[in-house]
C-alpha positions as CSV (number, residue, x, y, z in Angstrom):
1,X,2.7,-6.6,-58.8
2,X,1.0,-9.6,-56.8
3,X,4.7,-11.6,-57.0
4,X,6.1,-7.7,-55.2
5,X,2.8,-7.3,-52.5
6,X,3.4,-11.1,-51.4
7,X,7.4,-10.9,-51.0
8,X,6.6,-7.3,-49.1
9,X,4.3,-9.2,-47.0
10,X,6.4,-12.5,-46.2
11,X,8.8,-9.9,-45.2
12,X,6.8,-8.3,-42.9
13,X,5.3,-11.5,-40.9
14,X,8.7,-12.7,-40.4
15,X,9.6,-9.2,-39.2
16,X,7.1,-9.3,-36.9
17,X,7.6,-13.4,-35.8
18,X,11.2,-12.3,-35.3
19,X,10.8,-9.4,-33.1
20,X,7.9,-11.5,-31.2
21,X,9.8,-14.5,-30.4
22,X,13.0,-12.5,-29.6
23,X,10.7,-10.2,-26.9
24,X,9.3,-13.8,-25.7
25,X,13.0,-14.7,-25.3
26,X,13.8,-11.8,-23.7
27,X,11.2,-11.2,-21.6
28,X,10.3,-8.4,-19.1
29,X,13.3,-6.7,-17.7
30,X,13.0,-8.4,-13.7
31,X,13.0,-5.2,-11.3
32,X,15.7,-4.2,-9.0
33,X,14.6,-4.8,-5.7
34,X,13.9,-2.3,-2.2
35,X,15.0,1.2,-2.7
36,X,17.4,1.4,-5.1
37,X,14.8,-0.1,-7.6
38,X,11.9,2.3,-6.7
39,X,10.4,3.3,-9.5
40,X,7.8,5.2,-7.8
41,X,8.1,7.5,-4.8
42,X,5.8,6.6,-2.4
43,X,7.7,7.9,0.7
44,X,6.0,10.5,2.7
45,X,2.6,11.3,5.0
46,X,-0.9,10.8,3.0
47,X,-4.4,11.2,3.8
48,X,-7.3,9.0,2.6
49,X,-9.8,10.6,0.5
50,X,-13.1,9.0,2.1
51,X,-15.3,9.3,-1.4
52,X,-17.1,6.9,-1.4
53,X,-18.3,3.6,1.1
54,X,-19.0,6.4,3.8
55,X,-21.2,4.4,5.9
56,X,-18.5,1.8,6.4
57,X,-15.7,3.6,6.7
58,X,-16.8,6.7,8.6
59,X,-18.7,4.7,11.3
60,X,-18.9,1.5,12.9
61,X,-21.7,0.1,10.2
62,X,-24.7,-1.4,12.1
63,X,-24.8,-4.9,12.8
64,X,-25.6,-7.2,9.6
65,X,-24.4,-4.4,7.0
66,X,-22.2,-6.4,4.6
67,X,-22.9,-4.8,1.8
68,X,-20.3,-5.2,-0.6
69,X,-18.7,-7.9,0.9
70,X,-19.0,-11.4,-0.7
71,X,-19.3,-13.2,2.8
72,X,-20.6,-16.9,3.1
73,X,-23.3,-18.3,5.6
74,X,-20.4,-18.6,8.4
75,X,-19.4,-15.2,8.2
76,X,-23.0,-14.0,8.4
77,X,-23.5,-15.8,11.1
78,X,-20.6,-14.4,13.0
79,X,-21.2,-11.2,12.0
80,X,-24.6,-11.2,12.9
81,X,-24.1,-12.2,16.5
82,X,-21.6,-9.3,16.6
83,X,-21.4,-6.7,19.5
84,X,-19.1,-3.9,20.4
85,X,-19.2,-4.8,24.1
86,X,-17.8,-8.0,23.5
87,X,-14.5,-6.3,21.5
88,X,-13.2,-4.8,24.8
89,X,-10.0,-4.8,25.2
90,X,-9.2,-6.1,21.7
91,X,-10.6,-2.8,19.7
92,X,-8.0,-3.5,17.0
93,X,-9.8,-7.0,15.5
94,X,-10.7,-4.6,12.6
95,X,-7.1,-2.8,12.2
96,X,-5.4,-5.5,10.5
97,X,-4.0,-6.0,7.5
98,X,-7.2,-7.1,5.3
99,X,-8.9,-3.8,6.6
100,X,-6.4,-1.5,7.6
101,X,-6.7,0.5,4.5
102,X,-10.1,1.1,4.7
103,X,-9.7,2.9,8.0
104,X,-9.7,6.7,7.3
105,X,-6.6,8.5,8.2
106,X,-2.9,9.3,7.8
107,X,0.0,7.3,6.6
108,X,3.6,7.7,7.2
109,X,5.6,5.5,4.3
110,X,9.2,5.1,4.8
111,X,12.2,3.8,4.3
112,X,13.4,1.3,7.1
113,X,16.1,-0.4,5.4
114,X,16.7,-0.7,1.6
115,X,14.8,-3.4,1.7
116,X,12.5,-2.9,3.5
117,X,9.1,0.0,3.2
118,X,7.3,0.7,6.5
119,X,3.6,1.8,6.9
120,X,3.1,3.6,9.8
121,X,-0.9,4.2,10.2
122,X,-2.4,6.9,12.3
123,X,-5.6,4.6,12.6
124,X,-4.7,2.6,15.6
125,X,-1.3,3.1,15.6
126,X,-0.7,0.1,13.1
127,X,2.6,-0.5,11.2
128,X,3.1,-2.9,8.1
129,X,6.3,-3.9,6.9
130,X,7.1,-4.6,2.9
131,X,9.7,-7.0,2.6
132,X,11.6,-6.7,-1.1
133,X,14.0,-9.7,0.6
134,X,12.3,-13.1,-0.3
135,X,14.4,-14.9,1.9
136,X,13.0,-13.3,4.9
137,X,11.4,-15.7,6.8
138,X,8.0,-14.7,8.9
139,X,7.9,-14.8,12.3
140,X,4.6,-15.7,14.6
141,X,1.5,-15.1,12.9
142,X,0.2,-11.4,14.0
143,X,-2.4,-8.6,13.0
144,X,-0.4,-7.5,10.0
145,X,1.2,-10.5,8.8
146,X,4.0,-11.1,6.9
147,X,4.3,-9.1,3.6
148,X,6.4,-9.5,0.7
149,X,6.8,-6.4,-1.7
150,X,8.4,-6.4,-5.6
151,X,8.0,-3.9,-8.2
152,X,6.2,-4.6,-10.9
153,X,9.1,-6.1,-14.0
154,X,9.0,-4.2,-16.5
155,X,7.6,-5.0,-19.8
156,X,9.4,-6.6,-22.8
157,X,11.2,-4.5,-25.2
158,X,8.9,-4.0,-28.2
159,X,11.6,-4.3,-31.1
160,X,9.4,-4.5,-34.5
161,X,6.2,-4.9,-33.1
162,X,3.4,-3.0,-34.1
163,X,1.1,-4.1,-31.8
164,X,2.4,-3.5,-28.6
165,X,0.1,-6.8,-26.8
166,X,0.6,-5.9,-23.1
167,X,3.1,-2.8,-23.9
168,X,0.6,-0.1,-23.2
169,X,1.3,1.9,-20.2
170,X,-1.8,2.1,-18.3
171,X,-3.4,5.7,-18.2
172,X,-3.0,7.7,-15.3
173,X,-0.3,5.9,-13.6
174,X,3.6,7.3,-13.4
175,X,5.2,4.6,-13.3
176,X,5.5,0.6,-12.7
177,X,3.6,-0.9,-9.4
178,X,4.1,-1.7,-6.3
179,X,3.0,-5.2,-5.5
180,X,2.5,-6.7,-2.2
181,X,0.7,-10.2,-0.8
182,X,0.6,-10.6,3.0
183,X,-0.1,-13.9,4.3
184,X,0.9,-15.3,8.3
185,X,-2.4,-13.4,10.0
186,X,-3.8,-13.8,12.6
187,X,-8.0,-14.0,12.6
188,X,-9.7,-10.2,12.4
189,X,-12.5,-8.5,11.0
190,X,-12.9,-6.9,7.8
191,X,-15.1,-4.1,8.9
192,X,-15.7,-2.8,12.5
193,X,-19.2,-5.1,12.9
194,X,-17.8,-8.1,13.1
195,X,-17.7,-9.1,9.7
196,X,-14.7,-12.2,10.1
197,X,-11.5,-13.3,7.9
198,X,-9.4,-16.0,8.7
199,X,-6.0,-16.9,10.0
200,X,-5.8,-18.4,6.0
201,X,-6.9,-15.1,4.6
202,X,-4.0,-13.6,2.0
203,X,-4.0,-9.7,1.0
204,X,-2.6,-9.0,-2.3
205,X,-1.8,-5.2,-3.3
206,X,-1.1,-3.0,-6.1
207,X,-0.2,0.6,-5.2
208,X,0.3,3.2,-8.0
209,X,1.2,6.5,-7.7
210,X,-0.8,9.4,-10.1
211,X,-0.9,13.4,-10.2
212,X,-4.3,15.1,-11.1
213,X,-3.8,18.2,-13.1
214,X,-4.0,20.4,-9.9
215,X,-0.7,19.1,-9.1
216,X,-1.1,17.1,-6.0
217,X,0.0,13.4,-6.1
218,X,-2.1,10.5,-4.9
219,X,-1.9,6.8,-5.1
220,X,-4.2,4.0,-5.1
221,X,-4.1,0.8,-3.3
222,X,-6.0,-1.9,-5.0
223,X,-7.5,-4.7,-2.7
224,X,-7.5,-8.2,-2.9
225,X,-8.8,-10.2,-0.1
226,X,-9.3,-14.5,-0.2
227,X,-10.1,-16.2,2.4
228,X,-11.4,-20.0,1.7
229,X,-12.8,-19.9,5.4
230,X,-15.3,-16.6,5.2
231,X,-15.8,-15.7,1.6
232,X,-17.1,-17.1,-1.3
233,X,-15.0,-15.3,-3.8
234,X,-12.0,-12.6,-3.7
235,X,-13.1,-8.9,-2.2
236,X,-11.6,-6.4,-4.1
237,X,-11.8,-2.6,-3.3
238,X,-9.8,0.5,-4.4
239,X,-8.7,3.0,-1.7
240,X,-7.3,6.7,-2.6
241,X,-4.5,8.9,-0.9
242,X,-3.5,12.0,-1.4
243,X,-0.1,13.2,-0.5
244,X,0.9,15.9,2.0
245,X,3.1,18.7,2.1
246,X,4.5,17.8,5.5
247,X,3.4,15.5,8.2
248,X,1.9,18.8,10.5
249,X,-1.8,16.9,11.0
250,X,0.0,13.5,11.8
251,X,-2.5,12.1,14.8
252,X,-2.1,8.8,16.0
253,X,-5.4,7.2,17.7
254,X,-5.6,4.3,19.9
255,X,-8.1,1.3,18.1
256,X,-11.6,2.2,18.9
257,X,-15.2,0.3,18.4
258,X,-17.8,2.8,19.3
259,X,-20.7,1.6,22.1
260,X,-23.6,0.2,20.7
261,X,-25.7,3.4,21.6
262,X,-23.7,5.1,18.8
263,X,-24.5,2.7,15.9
């Protein structure tokens, strides 16, 4: 009996060696690229669910609220010697890329090319392009940068492996990611009060899309700002949208820093 249970159980570690290394060997299946890959829909006209961070996403935050933010000395500095009077005529320092999402409105995602996803924002009238072409060169720095979009690959085939390591689809979510990292900005603020990023500050993103059991569908956008200049570690924040039925409340604003009397 103890010849039979340790033949069974050489059997099964080379079972499971042999379906590990040929999953190694195989790896993840590499996603198709653009829109004929799309293996989430995130086309259409969404509105951000403002749940939570209220006082620095509904208002302009008084001057020297950072909370949240892991800002260095420099930054505080800056920020500190902040005023909206001094943004005139550049109101849309805190519309770009590292903050744009955290500005409450609409967005209208489409489809500009087939490889190519286009943000259009009603906050400030922003747009951000999602390059799936790798080979498409930036052009001159700007507010929204340069972004370059893939889904995420998809994982290896299991064969005879019991414990699915890093197989598990993550609860809640659809389908695969969308992954993004925007670099080639130029320097903004994260919040309306000043609060700096750099030129050398880099965005990455992961959008997935979700429905509740009410049956709307939403997607979250999770947040990774660096910047070596202005922060002393990565700033990472989750932002919700919900999707609508039609784009009938579509409102685009001009950028806007309120006057100091309204802080």
């Amino acid at each position: 009996m103890k010849n039979i249970t340790s033949l069974f159980s050489l059997i099964l570690f080379l079972a499971l060696t042999s379906s590990m290394a040929s999953a190694q060997r195989t790896g993840p299946a590499e996603a198709t690229p653009g829109r004929e890959g799309a293996p989430i829909d995130l086309t259409g006209t969404w509105v951000s669910i403002v749940s939570e961070d209220w006082r620095w996403r509904m208002t302009t935050p008084l001057i020297g609220d950072f909370a949240n933010i892991p800002e260095n000395e420099a930054a505080r500095e800056i920020g500190m010697s902040w005023r909206p009077e001094n943004d005139a005529g550049n109101e849309c320092l805190a519309y770009g890329a590292p903050g744009i999402m955290h500005r409450p409105g609409r967005i209208k995602i489409s489809w500009e090319d087939d490889l190519t996803l286009k943000m259009e924002f009603d906050a400030g009238m922003q747009t951000r392009m999602f390059y799936f072409d790798e080979t498409m060169a930036p052009g001159a720095p700007s507010r929204q940068g340069h972004t370059l979009a893939k889904w995420e690959d998809s994982p290896a085939p299991s064969y005879f492996n019991p414990l699915r390591i890093g197989q598990t689809p993550r609860v809640g979510t659809t389908t695969r990611s969308l992954e993004a990292l925007t670099t080639n900005l130029i320097p903004g603020y994260l919040r309306k009060n000043g609060i700096p990023h750099s030129a050398q500050t880099k965005v990455t993103e992961y959008f997935d899309v979700f429905e509740t059991p009410a049956g709307t569908t939403w997607f979250v956008d999770t947040i990774i700002v660096e910047d070596p200049v202005y922060l002393i570690e990565p700033w990472v924040t989750t932002m919700h949208f919900m999707k609508e039925p039609d784009d009938s409340k579509w409102s685009p604003k001009e950028c806007f820093v309120m006057h100091e009397n309204e802080l």
